[in-house]
Structure formats: C-alpha cells, structure tokens
CHARMM internal coordinates of N, CA and C (Angstrom, degrees):
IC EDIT
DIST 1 N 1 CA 1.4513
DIST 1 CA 1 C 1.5334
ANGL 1 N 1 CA 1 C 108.34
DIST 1 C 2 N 1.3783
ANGL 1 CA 1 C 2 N 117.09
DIHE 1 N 1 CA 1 C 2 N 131.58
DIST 2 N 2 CA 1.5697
ANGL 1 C 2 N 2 CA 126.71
DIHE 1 CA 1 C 2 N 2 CA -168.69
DIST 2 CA 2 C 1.7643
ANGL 2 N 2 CA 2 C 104.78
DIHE 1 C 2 N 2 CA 2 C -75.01
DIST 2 C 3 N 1.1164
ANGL 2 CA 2 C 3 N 131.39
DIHE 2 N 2 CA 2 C 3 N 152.96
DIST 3 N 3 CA 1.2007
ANGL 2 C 3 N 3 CA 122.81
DIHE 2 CA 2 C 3 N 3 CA 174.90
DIST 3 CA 3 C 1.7202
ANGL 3 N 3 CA 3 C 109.41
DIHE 2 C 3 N 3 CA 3 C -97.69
DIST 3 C 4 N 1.4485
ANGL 3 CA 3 C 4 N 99.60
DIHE 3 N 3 CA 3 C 4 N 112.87
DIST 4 N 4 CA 1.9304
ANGL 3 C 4 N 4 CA 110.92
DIHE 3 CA 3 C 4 N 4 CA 157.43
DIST 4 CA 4 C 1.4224
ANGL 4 N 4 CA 4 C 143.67
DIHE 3 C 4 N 4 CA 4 C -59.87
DIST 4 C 5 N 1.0863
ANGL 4 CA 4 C 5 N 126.54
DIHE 4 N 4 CA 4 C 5 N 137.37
DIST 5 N 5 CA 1.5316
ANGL 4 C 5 N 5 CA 123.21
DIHE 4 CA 4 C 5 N 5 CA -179.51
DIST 5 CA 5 C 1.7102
ANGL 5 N 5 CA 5 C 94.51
DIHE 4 C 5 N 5 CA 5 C -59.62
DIST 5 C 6 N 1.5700
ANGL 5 CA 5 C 6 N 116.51
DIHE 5 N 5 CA 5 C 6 N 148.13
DIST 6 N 6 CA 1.1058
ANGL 5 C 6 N 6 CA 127.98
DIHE 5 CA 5 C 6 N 6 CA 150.44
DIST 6 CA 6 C 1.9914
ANGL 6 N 6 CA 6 C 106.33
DIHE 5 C 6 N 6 CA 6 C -37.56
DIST 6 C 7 N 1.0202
ANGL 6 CA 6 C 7 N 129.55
DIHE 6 N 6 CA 6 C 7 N 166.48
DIST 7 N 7 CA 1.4863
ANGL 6 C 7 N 7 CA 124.12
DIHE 6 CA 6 C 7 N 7 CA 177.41
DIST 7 CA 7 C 1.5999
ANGL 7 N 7 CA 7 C 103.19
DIHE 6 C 7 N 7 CA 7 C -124.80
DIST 7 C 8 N 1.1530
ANGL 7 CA 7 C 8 N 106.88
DIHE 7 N 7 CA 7 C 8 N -0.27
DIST 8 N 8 CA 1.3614
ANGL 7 C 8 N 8 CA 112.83
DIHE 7 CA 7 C 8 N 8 CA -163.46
DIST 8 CA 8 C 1.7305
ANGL 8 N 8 CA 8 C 96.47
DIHE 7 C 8 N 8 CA 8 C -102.68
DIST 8 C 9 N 1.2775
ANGL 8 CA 8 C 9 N 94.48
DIHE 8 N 8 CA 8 C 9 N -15.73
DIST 9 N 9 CA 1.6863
ANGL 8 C 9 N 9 CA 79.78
DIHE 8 CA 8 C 9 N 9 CA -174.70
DIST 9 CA 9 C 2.0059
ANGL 9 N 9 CA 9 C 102.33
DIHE 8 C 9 N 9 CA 9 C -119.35
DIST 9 C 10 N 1.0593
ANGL 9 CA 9 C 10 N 110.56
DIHE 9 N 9 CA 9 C 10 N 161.20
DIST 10 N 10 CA 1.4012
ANGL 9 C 10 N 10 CA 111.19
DIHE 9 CA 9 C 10 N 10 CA 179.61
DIST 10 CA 10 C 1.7453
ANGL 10 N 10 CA 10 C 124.86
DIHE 9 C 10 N 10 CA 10 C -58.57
DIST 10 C 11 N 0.8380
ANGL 10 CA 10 C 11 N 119.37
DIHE 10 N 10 CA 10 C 11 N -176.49
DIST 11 N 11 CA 1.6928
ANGL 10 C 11 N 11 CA 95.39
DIHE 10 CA 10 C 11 N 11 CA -166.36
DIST 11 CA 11 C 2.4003
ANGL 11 N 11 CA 11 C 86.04
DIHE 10 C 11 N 11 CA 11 C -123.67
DIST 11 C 12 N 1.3095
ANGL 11 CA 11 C 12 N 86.74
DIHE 11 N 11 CA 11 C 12 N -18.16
DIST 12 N 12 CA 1.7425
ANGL 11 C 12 N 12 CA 97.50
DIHE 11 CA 11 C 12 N 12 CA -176.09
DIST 12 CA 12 C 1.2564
ANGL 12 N 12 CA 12 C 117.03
DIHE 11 C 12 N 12 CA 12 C -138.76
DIST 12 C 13 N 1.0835
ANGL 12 CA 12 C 13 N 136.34
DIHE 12 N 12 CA 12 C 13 N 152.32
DIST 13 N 13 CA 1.6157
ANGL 12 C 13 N 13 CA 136.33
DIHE 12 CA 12 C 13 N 13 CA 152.38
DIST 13 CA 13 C 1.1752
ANGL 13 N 13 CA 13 C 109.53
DIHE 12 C 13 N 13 CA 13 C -14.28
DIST 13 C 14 N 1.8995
ANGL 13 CA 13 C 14 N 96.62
DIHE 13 N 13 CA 13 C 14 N -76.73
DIST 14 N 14 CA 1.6028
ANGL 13 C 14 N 14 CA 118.87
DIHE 13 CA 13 C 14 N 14 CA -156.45
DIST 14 CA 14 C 1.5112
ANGL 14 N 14 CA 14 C 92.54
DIHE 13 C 14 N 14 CA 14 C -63.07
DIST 14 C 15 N 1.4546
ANGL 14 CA 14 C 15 N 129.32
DIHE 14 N 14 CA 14 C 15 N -57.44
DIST 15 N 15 CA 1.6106
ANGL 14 C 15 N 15 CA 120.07
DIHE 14 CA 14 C 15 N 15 CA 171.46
DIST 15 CA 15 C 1.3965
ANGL 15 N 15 CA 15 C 107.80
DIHE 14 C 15 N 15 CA 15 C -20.78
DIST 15 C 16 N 1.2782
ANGL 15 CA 15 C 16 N 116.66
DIHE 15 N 15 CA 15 C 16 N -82.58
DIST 16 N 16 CA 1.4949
ANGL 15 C 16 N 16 CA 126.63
DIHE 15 CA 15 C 16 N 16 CA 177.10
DIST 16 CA 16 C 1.9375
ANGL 16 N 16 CA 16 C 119.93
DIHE 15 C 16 N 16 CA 16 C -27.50
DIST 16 C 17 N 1.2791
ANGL 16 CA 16 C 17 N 117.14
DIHE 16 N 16 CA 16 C 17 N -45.45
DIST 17 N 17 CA 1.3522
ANGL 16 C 17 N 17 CA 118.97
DIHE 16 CA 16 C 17 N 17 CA 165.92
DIST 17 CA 17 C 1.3183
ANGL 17 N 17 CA 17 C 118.56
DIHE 16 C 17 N 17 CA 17 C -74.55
DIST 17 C 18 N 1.2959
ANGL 17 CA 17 C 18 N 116.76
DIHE 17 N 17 CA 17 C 18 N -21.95
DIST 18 N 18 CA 1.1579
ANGL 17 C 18 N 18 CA 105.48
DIHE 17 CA 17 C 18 N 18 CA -165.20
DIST 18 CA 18 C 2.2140
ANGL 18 N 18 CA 18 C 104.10
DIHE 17 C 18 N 18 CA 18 C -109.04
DIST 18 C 19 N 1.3806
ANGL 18 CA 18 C 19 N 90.64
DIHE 18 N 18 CA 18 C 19 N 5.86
DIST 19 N 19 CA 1.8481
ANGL 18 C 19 N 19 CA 95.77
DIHE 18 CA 18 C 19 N 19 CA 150.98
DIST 19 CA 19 C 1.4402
ANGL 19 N 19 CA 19 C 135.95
DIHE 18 C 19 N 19 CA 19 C -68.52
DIST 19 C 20 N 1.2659
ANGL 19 CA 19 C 20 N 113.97
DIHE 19 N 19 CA 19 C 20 N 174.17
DIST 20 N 20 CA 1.8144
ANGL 19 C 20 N 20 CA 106.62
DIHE 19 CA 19 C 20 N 20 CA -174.13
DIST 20 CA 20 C 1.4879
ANGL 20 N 20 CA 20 C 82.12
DIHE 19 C 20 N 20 CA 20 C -88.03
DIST 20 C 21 N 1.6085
ANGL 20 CA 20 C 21 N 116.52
DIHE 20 N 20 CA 20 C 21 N 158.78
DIST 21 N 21 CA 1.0990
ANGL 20 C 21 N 21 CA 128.51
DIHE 20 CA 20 C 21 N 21 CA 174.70
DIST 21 CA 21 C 1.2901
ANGL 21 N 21 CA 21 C 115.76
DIHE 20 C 21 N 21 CA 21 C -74.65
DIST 21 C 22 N 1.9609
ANGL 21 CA 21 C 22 N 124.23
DIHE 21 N 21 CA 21 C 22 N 149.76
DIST 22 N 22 CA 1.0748
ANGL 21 C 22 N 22 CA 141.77
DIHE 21 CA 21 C 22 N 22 CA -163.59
DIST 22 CA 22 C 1.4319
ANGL 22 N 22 CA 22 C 107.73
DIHE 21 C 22 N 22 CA 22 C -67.53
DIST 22 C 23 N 1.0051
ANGL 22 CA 22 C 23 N 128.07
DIHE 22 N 22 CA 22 C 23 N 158.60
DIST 23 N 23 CA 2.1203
ANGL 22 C 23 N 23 CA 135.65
DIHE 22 CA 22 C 23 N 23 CA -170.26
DIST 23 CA 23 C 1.1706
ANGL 23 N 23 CA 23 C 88.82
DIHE 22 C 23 N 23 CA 23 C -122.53
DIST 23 C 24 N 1.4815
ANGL 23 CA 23 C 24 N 143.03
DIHE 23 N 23 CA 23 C 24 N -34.08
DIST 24 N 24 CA 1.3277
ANGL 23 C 24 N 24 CA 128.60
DIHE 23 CA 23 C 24 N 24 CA 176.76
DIST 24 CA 24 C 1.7755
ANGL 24 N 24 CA 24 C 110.94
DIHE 23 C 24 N 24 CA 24 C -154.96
DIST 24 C 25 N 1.5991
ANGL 24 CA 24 C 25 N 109.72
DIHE 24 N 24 CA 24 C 25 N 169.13
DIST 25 N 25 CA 1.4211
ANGL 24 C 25 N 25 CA 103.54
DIHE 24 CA 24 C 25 N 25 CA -170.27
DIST 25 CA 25 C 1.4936
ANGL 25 N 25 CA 25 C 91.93
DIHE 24 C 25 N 25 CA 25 C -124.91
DIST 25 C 26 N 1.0036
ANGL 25 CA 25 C 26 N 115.21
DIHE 25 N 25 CA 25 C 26 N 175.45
DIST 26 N 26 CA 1.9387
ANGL 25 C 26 N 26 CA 116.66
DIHE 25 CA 25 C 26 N 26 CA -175.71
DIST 26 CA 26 C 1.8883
ANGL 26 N 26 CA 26 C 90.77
DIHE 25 C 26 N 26 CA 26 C -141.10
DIST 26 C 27 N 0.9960
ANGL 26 CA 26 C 27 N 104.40
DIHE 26 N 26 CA 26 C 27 N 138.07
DIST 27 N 27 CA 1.7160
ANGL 26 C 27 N 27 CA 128.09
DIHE 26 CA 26 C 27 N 27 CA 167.79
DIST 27 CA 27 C 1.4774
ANGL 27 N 27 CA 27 C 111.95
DIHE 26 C 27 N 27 CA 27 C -152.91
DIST 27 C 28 N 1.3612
ANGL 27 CA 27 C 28 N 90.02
DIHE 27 N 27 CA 27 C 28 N 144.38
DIST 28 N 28 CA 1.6054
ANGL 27 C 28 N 28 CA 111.35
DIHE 27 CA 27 C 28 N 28 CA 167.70
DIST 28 CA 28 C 1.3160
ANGL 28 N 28 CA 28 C 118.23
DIHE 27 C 28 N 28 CA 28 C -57.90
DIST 28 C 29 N 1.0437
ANGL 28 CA 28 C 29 N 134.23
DIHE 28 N 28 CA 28 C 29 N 162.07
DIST 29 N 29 CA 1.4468
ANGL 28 C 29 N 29 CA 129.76
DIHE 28 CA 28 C 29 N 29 CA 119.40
DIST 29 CA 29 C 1.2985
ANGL 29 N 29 CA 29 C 120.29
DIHE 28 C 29 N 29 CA 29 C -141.31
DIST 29 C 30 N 1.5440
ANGL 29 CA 29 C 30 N 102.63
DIHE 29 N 29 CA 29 C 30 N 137.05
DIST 30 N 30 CA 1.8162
ANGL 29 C 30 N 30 CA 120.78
DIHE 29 CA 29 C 30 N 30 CA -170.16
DIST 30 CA 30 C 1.1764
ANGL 30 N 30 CA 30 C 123.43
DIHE 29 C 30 N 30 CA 30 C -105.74
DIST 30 C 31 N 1.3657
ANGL 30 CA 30 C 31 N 125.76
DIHE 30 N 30 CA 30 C 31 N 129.14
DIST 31 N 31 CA 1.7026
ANGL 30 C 31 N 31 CA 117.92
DIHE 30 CA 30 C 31 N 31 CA -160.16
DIST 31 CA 31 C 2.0997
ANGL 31 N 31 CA 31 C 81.80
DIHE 30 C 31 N 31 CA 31 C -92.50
DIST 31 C 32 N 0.6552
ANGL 31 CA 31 C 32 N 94.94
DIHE 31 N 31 CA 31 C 32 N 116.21
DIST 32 N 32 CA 1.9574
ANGL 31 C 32 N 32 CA 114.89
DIHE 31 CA 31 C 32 N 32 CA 175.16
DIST 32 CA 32 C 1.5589
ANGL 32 N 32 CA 32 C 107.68
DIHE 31 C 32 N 32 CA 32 C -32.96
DIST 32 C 33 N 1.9585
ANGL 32 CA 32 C 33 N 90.83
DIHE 32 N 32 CA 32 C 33 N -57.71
DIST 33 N 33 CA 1.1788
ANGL 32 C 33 N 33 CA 81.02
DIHE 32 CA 32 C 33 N 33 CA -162.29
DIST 33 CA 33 C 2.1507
ANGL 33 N 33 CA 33 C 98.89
DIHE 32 C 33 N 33 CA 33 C -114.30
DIST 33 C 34 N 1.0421
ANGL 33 CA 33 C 34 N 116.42
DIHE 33 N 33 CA 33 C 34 N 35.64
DIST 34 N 34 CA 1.6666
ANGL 33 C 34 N 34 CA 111.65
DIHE 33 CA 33 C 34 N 34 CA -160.91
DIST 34 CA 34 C 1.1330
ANGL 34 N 34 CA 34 C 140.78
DIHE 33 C 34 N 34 CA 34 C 87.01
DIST 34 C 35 N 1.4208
ANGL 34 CA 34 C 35 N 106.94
DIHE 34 N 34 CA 34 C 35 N -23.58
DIST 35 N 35 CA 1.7639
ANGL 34 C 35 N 35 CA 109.27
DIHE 34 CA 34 C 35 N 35 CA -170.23
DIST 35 CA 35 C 1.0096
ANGL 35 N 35 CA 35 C 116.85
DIHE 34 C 35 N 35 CA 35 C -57.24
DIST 35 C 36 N 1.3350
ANGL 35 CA 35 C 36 N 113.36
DIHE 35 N 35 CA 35 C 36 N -34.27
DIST 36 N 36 CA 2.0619
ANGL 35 C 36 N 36 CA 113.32
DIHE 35 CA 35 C 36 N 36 CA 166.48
DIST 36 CA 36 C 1.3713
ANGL 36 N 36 CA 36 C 111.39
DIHE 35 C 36 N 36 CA 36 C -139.45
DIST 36 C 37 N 1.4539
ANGL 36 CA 36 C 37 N 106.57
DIHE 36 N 36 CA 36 C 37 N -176.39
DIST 37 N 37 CA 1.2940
ANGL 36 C 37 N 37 CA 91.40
DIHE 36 CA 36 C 37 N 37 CA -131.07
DIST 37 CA 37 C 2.2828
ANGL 37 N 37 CA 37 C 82.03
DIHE 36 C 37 N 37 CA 37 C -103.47
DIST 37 C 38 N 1.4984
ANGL 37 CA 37 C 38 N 96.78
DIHE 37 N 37 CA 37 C 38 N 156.59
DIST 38 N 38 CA 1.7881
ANGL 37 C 38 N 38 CA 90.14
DIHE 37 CA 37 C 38 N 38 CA 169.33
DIST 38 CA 38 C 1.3553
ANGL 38 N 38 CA 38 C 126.25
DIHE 37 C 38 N 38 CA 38 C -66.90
DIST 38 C 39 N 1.3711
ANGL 38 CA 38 C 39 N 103.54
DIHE 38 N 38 CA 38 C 39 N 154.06
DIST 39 N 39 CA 1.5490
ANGL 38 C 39 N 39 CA 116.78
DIHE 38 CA 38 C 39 N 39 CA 179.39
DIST 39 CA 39 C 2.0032
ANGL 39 N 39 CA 39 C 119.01
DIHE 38 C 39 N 39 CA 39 C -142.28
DIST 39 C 40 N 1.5455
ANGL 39 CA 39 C 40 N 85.61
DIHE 39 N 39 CA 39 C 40 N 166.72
DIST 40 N 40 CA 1.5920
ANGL 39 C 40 N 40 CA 87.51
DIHE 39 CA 39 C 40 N 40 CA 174.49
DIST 40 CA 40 C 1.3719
ANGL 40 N 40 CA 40 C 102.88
DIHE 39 C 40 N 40 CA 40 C -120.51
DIST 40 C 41 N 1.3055
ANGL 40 CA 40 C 41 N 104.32
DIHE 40 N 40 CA 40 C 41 N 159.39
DIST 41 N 41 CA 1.2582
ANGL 40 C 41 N 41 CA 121.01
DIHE 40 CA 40 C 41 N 41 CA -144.62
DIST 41 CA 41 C 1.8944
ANGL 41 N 41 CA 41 C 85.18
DIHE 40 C 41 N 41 CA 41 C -131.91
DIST 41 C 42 N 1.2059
ANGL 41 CA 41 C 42 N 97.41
DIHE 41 N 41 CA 41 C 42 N 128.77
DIST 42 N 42 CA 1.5030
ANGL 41 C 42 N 42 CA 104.98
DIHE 41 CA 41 C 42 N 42 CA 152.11
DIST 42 CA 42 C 1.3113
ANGL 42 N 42 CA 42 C 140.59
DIHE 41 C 42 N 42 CA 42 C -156.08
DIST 42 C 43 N 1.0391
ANGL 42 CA 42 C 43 N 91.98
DIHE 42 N 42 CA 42 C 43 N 123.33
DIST 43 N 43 CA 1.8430
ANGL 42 C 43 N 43 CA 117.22
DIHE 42 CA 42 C 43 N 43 CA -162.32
DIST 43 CA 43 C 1.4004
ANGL 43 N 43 CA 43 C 113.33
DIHE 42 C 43 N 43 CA 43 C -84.75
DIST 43 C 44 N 1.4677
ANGL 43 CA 43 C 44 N 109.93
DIHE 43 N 43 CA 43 C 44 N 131.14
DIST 44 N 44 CA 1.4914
ANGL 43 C 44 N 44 CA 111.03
DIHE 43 CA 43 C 44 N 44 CA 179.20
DIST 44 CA 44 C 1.6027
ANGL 44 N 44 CA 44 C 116.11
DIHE 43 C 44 N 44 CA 44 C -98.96
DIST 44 C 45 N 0.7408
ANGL 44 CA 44 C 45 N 118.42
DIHE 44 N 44 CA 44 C 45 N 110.68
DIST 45 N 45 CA 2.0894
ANGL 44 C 45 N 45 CA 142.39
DIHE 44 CA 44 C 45 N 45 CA -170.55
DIST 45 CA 45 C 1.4082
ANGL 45 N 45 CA 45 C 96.80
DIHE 44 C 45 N 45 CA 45 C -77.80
DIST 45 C 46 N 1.4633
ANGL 45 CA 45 C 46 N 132.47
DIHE 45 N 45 CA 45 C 46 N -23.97
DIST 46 N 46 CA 1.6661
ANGL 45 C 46 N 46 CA 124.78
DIHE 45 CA 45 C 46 N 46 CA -152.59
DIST 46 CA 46 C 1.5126
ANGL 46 N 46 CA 46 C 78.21
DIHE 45 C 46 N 46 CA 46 C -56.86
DIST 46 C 47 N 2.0172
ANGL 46 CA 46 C 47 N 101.60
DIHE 46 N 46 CA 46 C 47 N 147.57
DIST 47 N 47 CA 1.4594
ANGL 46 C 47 N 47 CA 108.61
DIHE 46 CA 46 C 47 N 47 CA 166.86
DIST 47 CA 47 C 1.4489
ANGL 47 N 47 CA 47 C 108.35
DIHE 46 C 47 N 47 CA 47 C -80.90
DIST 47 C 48 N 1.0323
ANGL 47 CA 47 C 48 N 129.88
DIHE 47 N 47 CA 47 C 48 N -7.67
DIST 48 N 48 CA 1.7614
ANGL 47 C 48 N 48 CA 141.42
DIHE 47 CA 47 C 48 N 48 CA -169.96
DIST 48 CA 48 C 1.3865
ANGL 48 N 48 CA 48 C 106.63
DIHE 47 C 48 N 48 CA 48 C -91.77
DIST 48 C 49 N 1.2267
ANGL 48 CA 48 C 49 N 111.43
DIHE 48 N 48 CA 48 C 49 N -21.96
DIST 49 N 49 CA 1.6882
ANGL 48 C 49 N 49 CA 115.09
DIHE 48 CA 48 C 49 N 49 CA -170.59
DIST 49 CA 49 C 1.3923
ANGL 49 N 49 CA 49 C 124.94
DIHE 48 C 49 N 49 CA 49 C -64.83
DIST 49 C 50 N 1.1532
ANGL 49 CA 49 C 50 N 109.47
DIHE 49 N 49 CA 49 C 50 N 121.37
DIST 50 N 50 CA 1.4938
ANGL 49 C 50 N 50 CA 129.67
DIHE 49 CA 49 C 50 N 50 CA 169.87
DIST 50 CA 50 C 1.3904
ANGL 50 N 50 CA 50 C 111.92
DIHE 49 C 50 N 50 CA 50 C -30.45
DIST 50 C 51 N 1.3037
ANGL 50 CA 50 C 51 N 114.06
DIHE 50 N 50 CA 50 C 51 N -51.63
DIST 51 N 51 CA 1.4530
ANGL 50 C 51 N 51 CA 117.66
DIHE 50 CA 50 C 51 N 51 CA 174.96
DIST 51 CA 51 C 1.6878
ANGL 51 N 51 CA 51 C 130.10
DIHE 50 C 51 N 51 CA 51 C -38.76
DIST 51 C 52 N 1.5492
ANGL 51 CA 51 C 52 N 91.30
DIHE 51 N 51 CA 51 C 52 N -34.02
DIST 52 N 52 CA 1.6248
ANGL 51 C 52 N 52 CA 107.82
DIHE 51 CA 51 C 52 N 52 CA -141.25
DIST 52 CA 52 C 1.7879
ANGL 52 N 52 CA 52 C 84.86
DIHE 51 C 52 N 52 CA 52 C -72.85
END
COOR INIT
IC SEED 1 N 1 CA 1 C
IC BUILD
C-alpha cells in the first residue's frame, strides 16, 4: 500500500493560500504545571462573525 498525504492538511503553501478561508481554529491549552486540567480551545476566525 503506497503512502498518502494526510487530506486534511494542505499538500503546499501556495495550496494553502489559495483555499477558502478557515470558520474556526482549534488550540490546546496546557496547565504547565497540573493545577487544572487541559483543554481545547476553539476560536471562531469567520470574517462575518458576530463575535469578532
């Protein structure tokens, strides 16, 4: 079996610019040292968004 690009990720830069823009971004966040507990974070990028 041949090995595939992930599909989820761009295969180029210029690929990457030349996509429709992202609706949301995903991040971690890590407590360093334990005190609470990790999370994901997701952020809404729409340029139209109410949020912004």
């Amino acid at each position: 079996m041949g090995m595939r690009p992930d599909p989820t990720f761009h295969a180029s830069p210029q690929l990457a610019m030349n996509a429709p823009a992202e609706d949301f971004a995903y991040t971690v966040l890590f407590s360093p040292d334990a005190s609470r507990p990790d999370a994901l974070a997701v952020i809404d990028v729409r340029q139209d968004s109410p949020t912004i």
